[in-house]
MIFISE-695666 format. One record per residue: residue number from 1; residue in one letter; chain; x, y, z of N, C-alpha, C, CB in turn. Coordinates in Angstrom, 2 decimals. Glycine has a CB too. Example, Ala and Ser with C-alpha at 12.3 -4.5 7.8 and 13.67 -1.06 7.14 Angstrom:
! residues 2
(1 A A (13.19 -5.69 7.80) (12.30 -4.50 7.80) (13.20 -3.30 7.80) (11.31 -4.47 9.05))
(2 S A (12.85 -2.25 7.08) (13.67 -1.06 7.14) (12.90 0.03 7.87) (14.08 -0.60 5.72))
//
This chain:
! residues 96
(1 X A (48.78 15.15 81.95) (49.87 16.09 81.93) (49.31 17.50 82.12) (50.68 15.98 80.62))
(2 X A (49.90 18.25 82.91) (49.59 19.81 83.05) (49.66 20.93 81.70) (50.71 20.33 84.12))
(3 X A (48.86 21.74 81.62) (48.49 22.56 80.77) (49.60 23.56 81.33) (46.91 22.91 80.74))
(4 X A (50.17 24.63 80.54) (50.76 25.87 80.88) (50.90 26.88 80.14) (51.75 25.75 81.23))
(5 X A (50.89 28.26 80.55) (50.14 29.22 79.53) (51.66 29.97 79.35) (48.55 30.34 80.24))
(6 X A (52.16 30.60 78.27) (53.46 31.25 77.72) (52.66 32.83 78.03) (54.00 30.75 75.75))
(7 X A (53.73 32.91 79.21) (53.80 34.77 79.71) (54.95 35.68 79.31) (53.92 34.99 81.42))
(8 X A (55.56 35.31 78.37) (56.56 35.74 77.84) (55.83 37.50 77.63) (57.03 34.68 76.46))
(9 X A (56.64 38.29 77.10) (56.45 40.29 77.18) (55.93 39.77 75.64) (58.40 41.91 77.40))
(10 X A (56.85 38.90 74.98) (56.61 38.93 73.17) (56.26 37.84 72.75) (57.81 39.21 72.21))
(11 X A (56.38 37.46 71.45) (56.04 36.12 71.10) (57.72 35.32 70.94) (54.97 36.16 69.53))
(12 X A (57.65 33.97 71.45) (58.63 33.51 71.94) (58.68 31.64 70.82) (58.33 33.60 73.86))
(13 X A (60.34 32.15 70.77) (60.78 30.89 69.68) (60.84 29.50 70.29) (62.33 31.12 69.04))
(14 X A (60.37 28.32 69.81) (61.29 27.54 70.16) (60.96 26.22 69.39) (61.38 27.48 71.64))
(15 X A (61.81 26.45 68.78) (62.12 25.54 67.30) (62.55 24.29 67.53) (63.26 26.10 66.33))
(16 X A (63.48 23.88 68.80) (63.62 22.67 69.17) (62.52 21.67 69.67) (64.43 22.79 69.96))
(17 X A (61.29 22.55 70.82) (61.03 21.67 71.50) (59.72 21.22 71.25) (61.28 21.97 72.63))
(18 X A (59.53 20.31 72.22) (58.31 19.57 71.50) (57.24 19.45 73.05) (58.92 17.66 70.63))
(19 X A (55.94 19.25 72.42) (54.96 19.31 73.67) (54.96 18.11 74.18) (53.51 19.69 73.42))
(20 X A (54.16 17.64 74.60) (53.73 16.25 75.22) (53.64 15.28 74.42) (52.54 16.23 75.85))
(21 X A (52.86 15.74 73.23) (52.14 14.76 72.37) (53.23 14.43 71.37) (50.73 15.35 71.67))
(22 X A (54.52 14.99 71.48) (55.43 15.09 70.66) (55.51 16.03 68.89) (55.57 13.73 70.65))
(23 X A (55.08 16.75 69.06) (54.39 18.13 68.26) (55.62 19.12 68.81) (52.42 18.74 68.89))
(24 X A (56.02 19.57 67.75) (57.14 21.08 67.34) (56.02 21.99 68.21) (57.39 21.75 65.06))
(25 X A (56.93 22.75 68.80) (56.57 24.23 69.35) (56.35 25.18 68.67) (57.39 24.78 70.04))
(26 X A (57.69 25.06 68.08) (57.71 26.52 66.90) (57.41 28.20 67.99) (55.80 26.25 65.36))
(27 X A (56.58 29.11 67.06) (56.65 29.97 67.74) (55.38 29.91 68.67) (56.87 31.02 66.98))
(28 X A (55.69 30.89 69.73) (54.47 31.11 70.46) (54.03 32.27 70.93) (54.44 30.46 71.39))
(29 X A (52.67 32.53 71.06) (52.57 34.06 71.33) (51.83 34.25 73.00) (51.46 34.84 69.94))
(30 X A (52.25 35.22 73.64) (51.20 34.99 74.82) (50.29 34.96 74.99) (51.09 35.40 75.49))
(31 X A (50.05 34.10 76.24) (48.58 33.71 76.48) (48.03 32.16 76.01) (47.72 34.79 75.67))
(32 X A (50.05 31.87 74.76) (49.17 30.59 74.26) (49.29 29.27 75.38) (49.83 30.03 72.60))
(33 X A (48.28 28.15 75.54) (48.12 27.32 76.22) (48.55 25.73 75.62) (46.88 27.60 76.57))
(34 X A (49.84 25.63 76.37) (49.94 23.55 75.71) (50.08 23.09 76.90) (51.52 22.74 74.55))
(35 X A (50.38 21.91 76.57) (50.65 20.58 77.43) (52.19 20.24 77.26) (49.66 19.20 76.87))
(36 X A (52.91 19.94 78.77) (54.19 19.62 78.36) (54.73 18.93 80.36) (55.17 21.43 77.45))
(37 X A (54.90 17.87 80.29) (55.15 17.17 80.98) (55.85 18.36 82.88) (56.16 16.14 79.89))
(38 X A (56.62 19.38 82.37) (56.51 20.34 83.21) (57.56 21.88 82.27) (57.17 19.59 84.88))
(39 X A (57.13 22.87 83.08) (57.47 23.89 82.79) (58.79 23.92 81.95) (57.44 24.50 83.86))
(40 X A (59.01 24.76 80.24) (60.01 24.74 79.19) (61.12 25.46 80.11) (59.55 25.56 77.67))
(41 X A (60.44 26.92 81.06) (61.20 27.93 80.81) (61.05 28.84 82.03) (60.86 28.52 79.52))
(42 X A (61.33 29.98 82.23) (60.67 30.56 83.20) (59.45 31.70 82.49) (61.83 31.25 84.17))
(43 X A (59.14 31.83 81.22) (58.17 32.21 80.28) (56.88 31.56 80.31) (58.68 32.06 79.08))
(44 X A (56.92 30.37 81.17) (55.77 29.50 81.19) (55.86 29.20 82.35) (55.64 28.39 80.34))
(45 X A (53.95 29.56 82.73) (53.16 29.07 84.40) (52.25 27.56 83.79) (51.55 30.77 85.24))
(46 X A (51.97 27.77 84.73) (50.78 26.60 85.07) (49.54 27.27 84.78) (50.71 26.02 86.74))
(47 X A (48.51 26.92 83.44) (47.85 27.14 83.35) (46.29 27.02 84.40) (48.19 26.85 82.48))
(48 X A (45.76 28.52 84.42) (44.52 28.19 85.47) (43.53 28.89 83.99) (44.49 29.30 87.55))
(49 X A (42.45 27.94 84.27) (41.39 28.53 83.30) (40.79 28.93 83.79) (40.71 28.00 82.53))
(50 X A (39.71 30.42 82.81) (38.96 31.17 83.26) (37.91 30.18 84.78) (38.18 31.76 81.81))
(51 X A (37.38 31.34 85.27) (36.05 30.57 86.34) (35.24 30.40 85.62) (35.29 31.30 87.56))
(52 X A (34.95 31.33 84.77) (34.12 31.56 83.69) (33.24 30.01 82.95) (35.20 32.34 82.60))
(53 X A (34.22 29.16 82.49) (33.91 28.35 81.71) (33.01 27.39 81.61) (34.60 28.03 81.57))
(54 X A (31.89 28.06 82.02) (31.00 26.89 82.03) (30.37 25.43 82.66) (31.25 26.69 81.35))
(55 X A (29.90 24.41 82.14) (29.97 23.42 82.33) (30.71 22.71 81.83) (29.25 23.14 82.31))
(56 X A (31.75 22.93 81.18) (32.88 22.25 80.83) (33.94 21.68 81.40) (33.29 22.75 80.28))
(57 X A (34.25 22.52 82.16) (35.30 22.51 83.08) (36.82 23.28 82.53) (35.48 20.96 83.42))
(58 X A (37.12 23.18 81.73) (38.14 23.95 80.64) (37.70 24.94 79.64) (38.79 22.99 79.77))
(59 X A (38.58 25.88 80.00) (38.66 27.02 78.47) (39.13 26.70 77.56) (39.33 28.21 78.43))
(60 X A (38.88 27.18 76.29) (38.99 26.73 75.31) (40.64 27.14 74.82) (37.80 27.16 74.56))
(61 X A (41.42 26.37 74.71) (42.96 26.63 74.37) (43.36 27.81 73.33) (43.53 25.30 73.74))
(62 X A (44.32 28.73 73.46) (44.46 29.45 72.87) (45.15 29.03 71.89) (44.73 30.24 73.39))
(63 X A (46.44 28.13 71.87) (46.61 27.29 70.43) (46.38 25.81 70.24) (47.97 27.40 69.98))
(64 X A (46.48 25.39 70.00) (46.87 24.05 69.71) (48.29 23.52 69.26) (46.05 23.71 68.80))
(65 X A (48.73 22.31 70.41) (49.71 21.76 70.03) (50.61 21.05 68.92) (49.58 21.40 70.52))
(66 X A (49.37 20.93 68.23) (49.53 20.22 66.55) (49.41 20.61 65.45) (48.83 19.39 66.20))
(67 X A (49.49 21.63 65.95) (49.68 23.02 64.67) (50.51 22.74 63.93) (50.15 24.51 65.06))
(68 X A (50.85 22.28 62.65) (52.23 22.27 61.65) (52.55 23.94 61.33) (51.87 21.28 59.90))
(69 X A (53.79 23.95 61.72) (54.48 25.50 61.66) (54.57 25.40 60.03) (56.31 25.78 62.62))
(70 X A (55.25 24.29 59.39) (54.76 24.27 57.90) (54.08 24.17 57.25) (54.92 23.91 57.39))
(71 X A (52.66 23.67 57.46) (51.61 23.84 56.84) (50.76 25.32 56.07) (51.02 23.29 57.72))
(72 X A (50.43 25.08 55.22) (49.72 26.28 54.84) (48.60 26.77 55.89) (49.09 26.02 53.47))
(73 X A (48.25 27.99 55.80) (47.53 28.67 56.50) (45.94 28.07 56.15) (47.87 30.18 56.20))
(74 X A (45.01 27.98 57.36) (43.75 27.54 57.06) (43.08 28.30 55.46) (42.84 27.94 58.50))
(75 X A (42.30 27.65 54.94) (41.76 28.04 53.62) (42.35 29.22 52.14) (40.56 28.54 54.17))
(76 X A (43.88 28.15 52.44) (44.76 28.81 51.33) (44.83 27.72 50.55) (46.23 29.42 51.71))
(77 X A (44.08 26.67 50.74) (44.08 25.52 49.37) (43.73 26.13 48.08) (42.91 24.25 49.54))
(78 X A (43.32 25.27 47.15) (42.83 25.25 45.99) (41.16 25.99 46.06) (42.97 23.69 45.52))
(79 X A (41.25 27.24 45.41) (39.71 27.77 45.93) (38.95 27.09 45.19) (39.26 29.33 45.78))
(80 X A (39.71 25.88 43.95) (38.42 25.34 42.93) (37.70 24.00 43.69) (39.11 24.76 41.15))
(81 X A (38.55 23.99 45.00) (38.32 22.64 45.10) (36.90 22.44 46.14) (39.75 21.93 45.69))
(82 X A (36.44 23.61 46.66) (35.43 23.53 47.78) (34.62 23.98 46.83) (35.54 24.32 49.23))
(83 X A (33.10 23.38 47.00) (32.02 23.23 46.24) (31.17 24.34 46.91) (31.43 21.76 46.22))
(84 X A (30.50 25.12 45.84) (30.01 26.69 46.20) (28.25 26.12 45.95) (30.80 28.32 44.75))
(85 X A (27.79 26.31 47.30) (26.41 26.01 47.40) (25.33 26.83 47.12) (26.21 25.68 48.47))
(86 X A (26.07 28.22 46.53) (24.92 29.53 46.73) (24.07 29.12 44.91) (26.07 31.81 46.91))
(87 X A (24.98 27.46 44.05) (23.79 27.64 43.18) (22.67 26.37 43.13) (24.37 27.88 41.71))
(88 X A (23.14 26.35 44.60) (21.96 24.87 44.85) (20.01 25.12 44.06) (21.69 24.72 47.26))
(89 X A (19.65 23.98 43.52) (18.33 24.43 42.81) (18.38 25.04 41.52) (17.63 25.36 43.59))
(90 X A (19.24 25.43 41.31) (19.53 26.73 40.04) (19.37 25.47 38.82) (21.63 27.83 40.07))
(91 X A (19.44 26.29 37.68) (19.11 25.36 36.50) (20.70 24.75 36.23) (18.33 26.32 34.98))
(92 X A (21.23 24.02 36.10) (22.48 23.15 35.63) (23.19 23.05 37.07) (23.57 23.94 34.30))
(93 X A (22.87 23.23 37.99) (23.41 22.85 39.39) (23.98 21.25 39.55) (22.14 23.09 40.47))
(94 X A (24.78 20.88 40.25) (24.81 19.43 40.43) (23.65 19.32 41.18) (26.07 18.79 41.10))
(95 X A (22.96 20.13 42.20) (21.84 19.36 42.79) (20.87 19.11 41.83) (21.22 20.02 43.91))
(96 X A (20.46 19.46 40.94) (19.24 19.11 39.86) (19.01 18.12 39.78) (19.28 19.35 38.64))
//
């Protein structure tokens, strides 16, 4: 399925629709890059990636399609819950 990049002036709603993979849109800001069987809107081209990119062959996507619009924001969990390594060695450490 074709990639296509949102050229919208602003960041642009769309709460109904869904990408390829069947993943909510939600909002989008320009420049961002999904997958969707063909063009939502006239706000969206056909993505061309940089020349730039390497040996890859693709640039690296500006969002991702599977983003949960409800999900919490990356590393707003529980701060007790990620294990702090700066007391590795130390006297009562779990590494001891």
């Amino acid at each position: 399925m074709p990639d296509f990049t949102y050229n919208g002036p602003s960041p642009g709603a769309y709460p109904m629709l869904r990408d390829a993979s069947g993943a909510l849109v939600g909002t989008v800001e320009p420049g961002d890059v999904l997958e969707f069987d063909q063009a939502p809107d006239a706000g969206w081209e056909p993505y061309e990636p940089p020349t730039d990119t390497g040996s890859s062959g693709k640039a690296k996507r500006g969002r991702t399609a599977a983003a949960d619009p409800d999900a919490p924001p990356p590393g707003s969990g529980d701060p007790g819950a990620a294990q702090d390594d700066d007391t590795a060695g130390e006297s009562g450490s779990e590494e001891n």
